[in-house]
C-alpha positions as CSV (number, residue, x, y, z in Angstrom):
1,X,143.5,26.5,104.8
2,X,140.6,28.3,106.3
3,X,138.4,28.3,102.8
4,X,138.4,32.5,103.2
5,X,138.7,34.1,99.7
6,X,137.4,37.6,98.4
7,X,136.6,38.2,94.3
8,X,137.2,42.1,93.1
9,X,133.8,42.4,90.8
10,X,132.9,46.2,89.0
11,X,136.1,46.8,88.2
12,X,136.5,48.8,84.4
13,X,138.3,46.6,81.9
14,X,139.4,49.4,79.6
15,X,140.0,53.1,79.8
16,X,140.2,55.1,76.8
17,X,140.5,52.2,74.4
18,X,143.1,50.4,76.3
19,X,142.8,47.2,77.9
20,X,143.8,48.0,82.0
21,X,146.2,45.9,83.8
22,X,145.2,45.1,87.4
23,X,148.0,43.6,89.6
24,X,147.4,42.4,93.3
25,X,150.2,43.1,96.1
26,X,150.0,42.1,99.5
27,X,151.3,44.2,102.6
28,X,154.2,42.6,104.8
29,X,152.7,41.1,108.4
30,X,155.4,40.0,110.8
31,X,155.0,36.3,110.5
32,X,153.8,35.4,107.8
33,X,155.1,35.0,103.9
34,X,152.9,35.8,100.9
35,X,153.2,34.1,97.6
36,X,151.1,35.9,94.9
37,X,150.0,33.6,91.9
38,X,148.0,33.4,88.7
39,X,147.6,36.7,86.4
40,X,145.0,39.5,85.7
41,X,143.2,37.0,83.0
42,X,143.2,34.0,85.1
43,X,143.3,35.5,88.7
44,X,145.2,35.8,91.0
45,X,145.8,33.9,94.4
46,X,147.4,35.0,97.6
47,X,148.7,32.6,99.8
48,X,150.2,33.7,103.5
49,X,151.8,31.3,105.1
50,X,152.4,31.6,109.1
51,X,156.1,31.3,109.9
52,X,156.7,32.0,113.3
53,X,159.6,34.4,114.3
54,X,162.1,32.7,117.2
55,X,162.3,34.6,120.4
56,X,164.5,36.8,120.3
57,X,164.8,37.4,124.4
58,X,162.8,40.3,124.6
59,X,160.8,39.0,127.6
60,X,164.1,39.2,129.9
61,X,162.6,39.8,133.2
62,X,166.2,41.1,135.2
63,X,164.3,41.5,138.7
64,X,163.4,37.5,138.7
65,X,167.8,36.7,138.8
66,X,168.4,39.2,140.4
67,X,166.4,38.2,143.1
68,X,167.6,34.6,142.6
69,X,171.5,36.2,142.9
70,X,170.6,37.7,145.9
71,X,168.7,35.1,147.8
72,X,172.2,32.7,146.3
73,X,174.4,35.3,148.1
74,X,172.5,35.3,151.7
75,X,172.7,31.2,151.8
76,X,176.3,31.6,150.5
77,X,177.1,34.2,153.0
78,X,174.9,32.1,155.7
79,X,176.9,28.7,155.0
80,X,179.9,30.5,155.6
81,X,179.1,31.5,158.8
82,X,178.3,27.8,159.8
83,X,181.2,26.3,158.4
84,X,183.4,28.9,160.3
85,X,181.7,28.6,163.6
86,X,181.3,24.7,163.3
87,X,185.4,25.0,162.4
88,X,186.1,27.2,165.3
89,X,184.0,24.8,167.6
90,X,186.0,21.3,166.3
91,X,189.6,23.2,167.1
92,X,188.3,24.4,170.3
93,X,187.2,20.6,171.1
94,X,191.4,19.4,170.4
């Protein structure tokens, strides 16, 4: 995509009378596929292709619910205490 290419040039084509075979592999990266074409004669090309890898949750932050279950408990707990005093105060009023 990016036009970036590199050519392996100085490289011996035989050793002791016999034609060498040159091959090209490419190292895994997370994220990306590699599909290696062509052959020694013609050359070869090495495609990687960016595939992003889904989240997989590791960015859990526990301290941000927490807080939010705690701060959910005081207004539970605080509501309570309202509804019971404004209960007591509608009985008292009969």
């Amino acid at each position: 995509k990016d036009g970036w290419s590199w050519s392996f040039k100085g490289f011996p084509k035989f050793k002791d009378g016999k034609e060498i075979k040159y091959t090209v592999t490419e190292d895994a990266v997370s994220g990306y596929t590699s599909e290696i074409t062509g052959d020694q004669a013609s050359g070869y090309v090495v495609t990687n292709t960016y595939t992003p890898v889904p989240p997989t949750g590791d960015n859990f932050k526990p301290m941000i619910w927490i807080t939010v279950m705690i701060i959910s408990l005081i207004l539970i707990v605080i509501l309570n205490v309202y509804k019971n005093e404004y209960i007591k105060k509608l009985y008292m009023k009969i």
